[in-house]
C-alpha positions in Angstrom: -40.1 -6.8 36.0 -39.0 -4.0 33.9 -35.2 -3.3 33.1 -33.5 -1.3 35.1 -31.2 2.0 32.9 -30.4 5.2 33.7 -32.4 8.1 32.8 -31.4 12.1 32.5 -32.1 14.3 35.1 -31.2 17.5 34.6 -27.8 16.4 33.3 -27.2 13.7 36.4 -27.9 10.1 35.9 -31.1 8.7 38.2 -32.3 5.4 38.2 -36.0 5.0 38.9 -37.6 1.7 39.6 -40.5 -0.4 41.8 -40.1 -2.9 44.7 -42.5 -4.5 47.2 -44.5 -2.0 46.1 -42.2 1.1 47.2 -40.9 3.5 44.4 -37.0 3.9 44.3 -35.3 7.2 43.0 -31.8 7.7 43.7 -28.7 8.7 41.7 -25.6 5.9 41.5 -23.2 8.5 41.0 -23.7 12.0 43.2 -22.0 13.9 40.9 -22.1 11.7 38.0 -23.2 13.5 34.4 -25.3 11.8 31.9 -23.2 12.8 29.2 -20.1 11.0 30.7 -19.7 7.9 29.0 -17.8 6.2 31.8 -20.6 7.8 34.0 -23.0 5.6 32.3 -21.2 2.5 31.7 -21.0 2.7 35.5 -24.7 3.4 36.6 -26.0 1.0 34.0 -23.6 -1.7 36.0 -25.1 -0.9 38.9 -28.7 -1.2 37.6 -27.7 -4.0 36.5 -26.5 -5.7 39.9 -29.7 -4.3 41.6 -31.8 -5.9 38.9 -29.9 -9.0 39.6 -30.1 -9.0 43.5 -34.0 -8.0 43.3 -34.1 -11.5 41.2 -31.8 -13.4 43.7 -33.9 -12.2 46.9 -30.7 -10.1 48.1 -32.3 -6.6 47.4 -30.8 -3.7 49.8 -33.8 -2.0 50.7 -31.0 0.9 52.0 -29.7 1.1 48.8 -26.1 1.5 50.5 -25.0 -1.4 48.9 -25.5 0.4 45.1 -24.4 4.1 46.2 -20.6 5.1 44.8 -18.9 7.6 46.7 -19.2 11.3 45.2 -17.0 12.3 42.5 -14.0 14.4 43.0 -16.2 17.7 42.2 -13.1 19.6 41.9 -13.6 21.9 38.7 -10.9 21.2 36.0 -8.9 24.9 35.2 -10.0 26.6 32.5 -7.2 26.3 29.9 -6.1 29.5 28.1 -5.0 28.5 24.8 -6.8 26.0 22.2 -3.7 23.4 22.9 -4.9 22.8 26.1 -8.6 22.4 25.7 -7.2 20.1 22.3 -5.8 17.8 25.1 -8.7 17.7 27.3 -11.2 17.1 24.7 -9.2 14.0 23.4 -8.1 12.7 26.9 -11.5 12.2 26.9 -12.3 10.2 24.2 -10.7 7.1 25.4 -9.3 6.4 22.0 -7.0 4.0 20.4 -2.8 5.1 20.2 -3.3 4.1 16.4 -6.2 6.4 16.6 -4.6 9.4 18.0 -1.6 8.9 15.9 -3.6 9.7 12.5 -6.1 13.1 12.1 -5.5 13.8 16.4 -1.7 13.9 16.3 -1.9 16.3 12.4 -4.0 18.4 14.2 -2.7 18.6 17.4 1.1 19.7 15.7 -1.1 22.5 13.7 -2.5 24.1 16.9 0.6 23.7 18.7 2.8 24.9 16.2 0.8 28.1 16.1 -0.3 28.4 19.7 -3.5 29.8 18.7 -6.0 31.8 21.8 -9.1 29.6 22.5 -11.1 32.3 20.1 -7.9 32.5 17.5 -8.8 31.1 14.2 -6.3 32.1 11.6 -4.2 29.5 12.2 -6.9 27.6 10.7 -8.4 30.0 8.2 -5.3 31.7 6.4 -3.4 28.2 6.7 -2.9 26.6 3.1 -4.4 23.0 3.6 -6.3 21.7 0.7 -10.4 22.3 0.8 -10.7 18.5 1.9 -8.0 18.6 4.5 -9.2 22.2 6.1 -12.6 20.5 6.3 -11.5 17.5 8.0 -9.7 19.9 10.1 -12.5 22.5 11.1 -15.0 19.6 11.6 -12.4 18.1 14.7 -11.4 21.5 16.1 -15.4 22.6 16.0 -16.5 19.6 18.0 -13.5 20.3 20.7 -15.0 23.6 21.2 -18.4 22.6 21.0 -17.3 20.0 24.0 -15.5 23.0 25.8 -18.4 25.3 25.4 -21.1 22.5 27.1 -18.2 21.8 30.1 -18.6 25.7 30.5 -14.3 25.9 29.9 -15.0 28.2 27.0 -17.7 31.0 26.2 -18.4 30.6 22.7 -17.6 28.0 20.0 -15.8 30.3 17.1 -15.5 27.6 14.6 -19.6 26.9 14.7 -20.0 29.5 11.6 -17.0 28.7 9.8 -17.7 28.1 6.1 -16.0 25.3 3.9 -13.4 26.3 1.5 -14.8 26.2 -2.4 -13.1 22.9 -3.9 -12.4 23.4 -7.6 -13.7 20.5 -9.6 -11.3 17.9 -9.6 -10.4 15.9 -13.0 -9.5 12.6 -12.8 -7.1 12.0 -15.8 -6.4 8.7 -16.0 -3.4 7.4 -18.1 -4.3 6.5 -21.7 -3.4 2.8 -23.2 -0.1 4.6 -25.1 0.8 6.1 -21.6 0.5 2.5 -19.8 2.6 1.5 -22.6 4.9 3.9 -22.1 5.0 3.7 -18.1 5.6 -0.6 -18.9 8.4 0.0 -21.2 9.5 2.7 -19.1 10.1 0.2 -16.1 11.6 -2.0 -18.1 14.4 0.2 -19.3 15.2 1.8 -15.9 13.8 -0.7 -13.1 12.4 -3.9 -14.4 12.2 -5.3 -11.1 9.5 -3.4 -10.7 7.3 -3.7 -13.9 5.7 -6.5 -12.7 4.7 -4.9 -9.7 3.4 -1.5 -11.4 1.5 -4.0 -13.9 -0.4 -5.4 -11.4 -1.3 -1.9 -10.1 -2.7 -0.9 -13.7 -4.1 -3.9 -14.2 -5.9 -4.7 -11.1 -7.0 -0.8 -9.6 -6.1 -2.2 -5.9 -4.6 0.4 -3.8 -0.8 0.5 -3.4 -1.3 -0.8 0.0 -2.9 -3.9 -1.1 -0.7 -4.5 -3.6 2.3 -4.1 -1.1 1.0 -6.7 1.0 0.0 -9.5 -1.1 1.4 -13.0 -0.5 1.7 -15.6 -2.4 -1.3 -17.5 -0.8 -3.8 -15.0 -2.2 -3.2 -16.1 -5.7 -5.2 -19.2 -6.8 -3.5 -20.3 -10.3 -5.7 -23.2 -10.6 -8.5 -21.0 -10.7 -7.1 -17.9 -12.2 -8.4 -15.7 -9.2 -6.6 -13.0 -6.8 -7.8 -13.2 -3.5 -7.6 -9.1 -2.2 -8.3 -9.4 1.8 -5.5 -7.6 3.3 -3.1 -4.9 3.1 0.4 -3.6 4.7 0.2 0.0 5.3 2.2 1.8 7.4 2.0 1.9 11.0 1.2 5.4 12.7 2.4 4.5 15.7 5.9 3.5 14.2 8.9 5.0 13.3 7.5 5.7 9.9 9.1 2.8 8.1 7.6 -0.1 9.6 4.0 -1.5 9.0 1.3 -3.6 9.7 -0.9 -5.8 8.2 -4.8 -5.4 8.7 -8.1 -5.8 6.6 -8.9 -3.9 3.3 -9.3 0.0 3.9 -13.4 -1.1 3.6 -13.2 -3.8 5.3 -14.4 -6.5 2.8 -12.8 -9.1 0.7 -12.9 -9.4 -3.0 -11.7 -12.1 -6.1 -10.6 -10.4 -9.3 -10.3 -12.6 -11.7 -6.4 -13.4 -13.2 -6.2 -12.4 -16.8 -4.0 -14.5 -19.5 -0.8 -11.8 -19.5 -0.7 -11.3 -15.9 -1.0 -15.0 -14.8 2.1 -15.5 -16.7 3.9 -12.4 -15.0 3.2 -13.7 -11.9 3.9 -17.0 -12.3 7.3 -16.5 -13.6 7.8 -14.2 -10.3 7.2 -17.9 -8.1 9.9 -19.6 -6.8 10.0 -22.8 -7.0 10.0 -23.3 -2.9 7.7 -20.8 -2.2 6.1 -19.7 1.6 2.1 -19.3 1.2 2.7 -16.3 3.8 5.8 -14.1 1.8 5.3 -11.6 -0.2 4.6 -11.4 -3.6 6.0 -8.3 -4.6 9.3 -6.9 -2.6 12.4 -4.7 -3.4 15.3 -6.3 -5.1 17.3 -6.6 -1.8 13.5 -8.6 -0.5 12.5 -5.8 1.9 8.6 -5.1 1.9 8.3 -2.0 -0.4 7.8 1.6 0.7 5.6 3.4 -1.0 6.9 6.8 -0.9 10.5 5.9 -1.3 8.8 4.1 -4.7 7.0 7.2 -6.0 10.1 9.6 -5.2 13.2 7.3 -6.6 11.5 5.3 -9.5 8.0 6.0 -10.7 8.8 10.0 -11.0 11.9 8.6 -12.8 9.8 6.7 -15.0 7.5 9.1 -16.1 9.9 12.3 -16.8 12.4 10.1 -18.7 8.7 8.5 -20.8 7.8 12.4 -21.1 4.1 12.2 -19.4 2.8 14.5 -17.2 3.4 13.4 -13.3 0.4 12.0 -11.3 0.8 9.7 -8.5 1.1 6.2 -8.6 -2.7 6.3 -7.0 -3.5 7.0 -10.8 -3.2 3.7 -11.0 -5.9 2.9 -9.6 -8.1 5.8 -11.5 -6.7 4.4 -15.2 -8.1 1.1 -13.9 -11.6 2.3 -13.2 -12.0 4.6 -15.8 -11.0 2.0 -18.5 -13.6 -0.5 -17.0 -16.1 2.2 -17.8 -15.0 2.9 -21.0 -15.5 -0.7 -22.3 -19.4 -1.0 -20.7 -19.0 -2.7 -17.1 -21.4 -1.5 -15.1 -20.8 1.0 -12.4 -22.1 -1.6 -9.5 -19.1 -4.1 -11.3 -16.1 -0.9 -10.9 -17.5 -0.4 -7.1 -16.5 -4.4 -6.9 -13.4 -4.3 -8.4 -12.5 -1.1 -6.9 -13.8 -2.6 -3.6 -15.7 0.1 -2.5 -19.2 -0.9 -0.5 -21.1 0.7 -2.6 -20.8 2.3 -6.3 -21.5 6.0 -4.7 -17.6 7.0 -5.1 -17.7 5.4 -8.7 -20.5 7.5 -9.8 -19.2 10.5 -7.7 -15.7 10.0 -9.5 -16.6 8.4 -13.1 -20.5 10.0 -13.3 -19.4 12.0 -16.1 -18.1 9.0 -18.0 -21.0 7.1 -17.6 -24.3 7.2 -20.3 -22.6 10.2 -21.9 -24.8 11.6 -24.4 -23.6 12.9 -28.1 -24.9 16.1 -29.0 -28.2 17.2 -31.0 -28.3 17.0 -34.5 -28.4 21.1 -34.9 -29.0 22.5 -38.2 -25.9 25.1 -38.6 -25.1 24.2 -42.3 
C-alpha cells in the first residue's frame, strides 16, 4: 500500500488514496491551507492514523472518524501600519524566545520606533545602518511583506525591488608583531591581570566568546592541546549581563595545539586545587568577563596610551589569521584554526594575501 500525504489543491490540503477498491478524496481540514505548517503537520497525522487503521482492519469507510471540524474562517483585520503585519508575520513562525530576541526584536524596535505605513520605506532606506546590517534588515522586512501580500492583508510588497547598499571594500588590518608587542606590554603596565587573557586571544584567533568561556578542563597539558568546544556569550533573552554557555558559533569542535610560551602562561594561571568546570580566564574580583565592559575600560586604554590606531578586540582574531598566512599554512589549515566549516571566509577575507604575485620585470631604465 502506498503512503498516505497530503497533496495541494488549489491551496487546501486533500488526501487521495484507494480501499477495497473504492477511491477516497476528501480534505482533513475544511478550511485548512497547504501553506500552513501546522495545517500540514495535522493532515499528515491524520493520514497517518488512516494508514494505520486501514493496516489494523479498523478503517472508517465514513471517514467521520478522520474529519476535523472547520477552521474558524473568520478573516484576520487587515493591519494598517508595518508594526502590525511585523507581529503577525512572526506570530507565525513559531520561533524560539532566544530567536526572537536577536534580528526579530532589532528589527521590530526600528519599525516601531518609526511607525512606518505598510508601503512606507524610508525608515528603512534613509536610515544609517551599515550595508551588511540594512541587508540583513531588508531581506526580513521583504519576506514579512511578501507573507502579507500571499495572505491578501497587503497589496503590493514595496521592499521586492529594493536594491542593496554599495559596501566599500573592507581592509582587514591586522596588528603587526611590534603592535602585539606593544598591546602585551601595554597590558602589562596598566592591567596585567589581563595580558594573559589577551595573549591567548592573539595567539590562538578564537573568538572572544570562546575565550570567555574556557575552563580549565579544555586544556590538556600532558598533551599540549586546547580543546575549543564551547563558548559563553551573552544571553538575549537576559538582562544583558548574564550568559550562557552553548556550542561553538559553527557548531564544531577543534584542538589547537599549545605552544611552548603560552603553556607556561597558562600554567602559572592554575591553582593548585583547581575545578575541571571553572573558568580559566575571569576578572580580578572572579566574575566571568564582559566583553564590552573589556573593550570600553581596558583594551581602548591599552591601545591610546601604546599610541596604535583603535580596532576592536575582534582584531584579534584577524592578526591571528593573517599571520598564519603570512608564514605559508594553507588556507584549508586557517579555516581550522579559525573554525570555520569551510576555508570560503578565509579566502573571502585573506584571498588577497594568499599566492600574491611580485610584479613583471619591466624595462623602465
Amino acid at each position: 500500500m502506498r503512503n498516505i500525504k497530503p497533496i495541494n489543491h488549489s491551496g487546501s490540503i486533500q488526501l487521495k488514496f484507494s480501499f477495497g477498491g473504492k477511491r477516497y478524496t476528501f480534505n482533513p481540514i475544511p478550511g485548512g491551507q497547504y501553506g500552513d505548517k501546522r495545517d500540514m503537520a495535522t493532515s499528515q497525522a491524520i493520514a497517518t492514523r488512516i494508514q494505520n487503521d486501514i493496516l489494523a482492519g479498523h478503517f472508517d469507510l465514513t471517514l467521520d472518524r478522520y474529519r476535523l471540524a472547520p477552521k474558524n474562517t473568520k478573516e484576520t483585520p487587515k493591519p494598517n501600519k508595518l508594526l502590525e503585519l511585523w507581529d503577525l508575520w512572526v506570530a507565525t513562525l513559531e520561533l524560539s524566545e532566544a530567536t526572537k530576541a536577536n534580528h526579530y526584536r532589532w528589527i521590530r524596535t526600528m519599525i516601531a520606533k518609526a511607525n512606518p505605513g505598510l508601503t512606507d520605506i524610508d525608515w528603512l532606506t534613509k536610515s544609517k545602518l551599515s550595508p551588511r546590517t540594512y541587508k540583513d534588515r531588508l531581506s526580513f522586512v521583504r519576506s514579512c511583506c511578501k507573507w502579507g501580500l500571499a495572505k491578501g492583508l497587503i497589496e503590493i510588497n514595496p521592499y521586492e525591488n529594493l536594491k542593496l547598499r554599495k559596501a566599500a571594500s573592507r581592509e582587514i588590518k591586522p596588528f603587526s608583531s611590534l603592535e602585539i608587542r606593544q598591546i602585551i606590554q601595554g597590558f602589562n603596565d596598566l592591567f596585567p591581570h589581563y595580558t594573559t587573557f589577551v595573549i591567548f586571544l592573539l595567539a590562538t584567533g578564537v573568538r572572544t566568546s570562546e575565550a570567555i568561556g574556557l575552563r580549565w578542563c579544555h586544556l590538556d597539558f600532558s598533551k599540549g592541546e586546547i580543546i575549543i568546544k564551547e563558548s559563553l556569550p551573552k544571553d538575549l533573552c537576559g538582562n544583558g549581563y548574564t550568559r550562557i554557555r552553548k556550542e561553538t558559533k559553527t557548531g564544531n569542535i577543534r584542538y589547537l595545539s599549545m605552544p611552548d610560551d603560552l603553556q607556561y602562561l597558562l600554567s602559572s594561571l592554575k591553582p593548585q586545587k583547581v575545578d575541571p568546570d571553572s573558568l580559566v580566564f575571569k576578572t580580578p574580583e572572579g566574575c566571568i568577563i564582559d566583553a564590552d565592559n573589556f573593550r570600553s575600560r581596558h583594551w581602548k586604554a591599552v591601545l591610546k596610551h601604546c599610541q596604535i590606531p583603535y580596532r576592536k578586540p575582534y582584531t584579534t582574531r584577524h592578526t591571528m589569521g593573517s599571520h598564519a598566512i603570512e608564514q605559508g599554512i594553507p588556507v584549508t589549515g586557517v579555516a581550522y584554526l579559525l573554525g570555520h566549516k569551510n576555508s570560503r571566509m578565509v579566502i573571502e577575507t585573506y584571498g588577497h594575501m594568499v599566492n600574491r604575485p611580485d610584479l613583471p620585470n619591466i624595462p623602465i631604465k
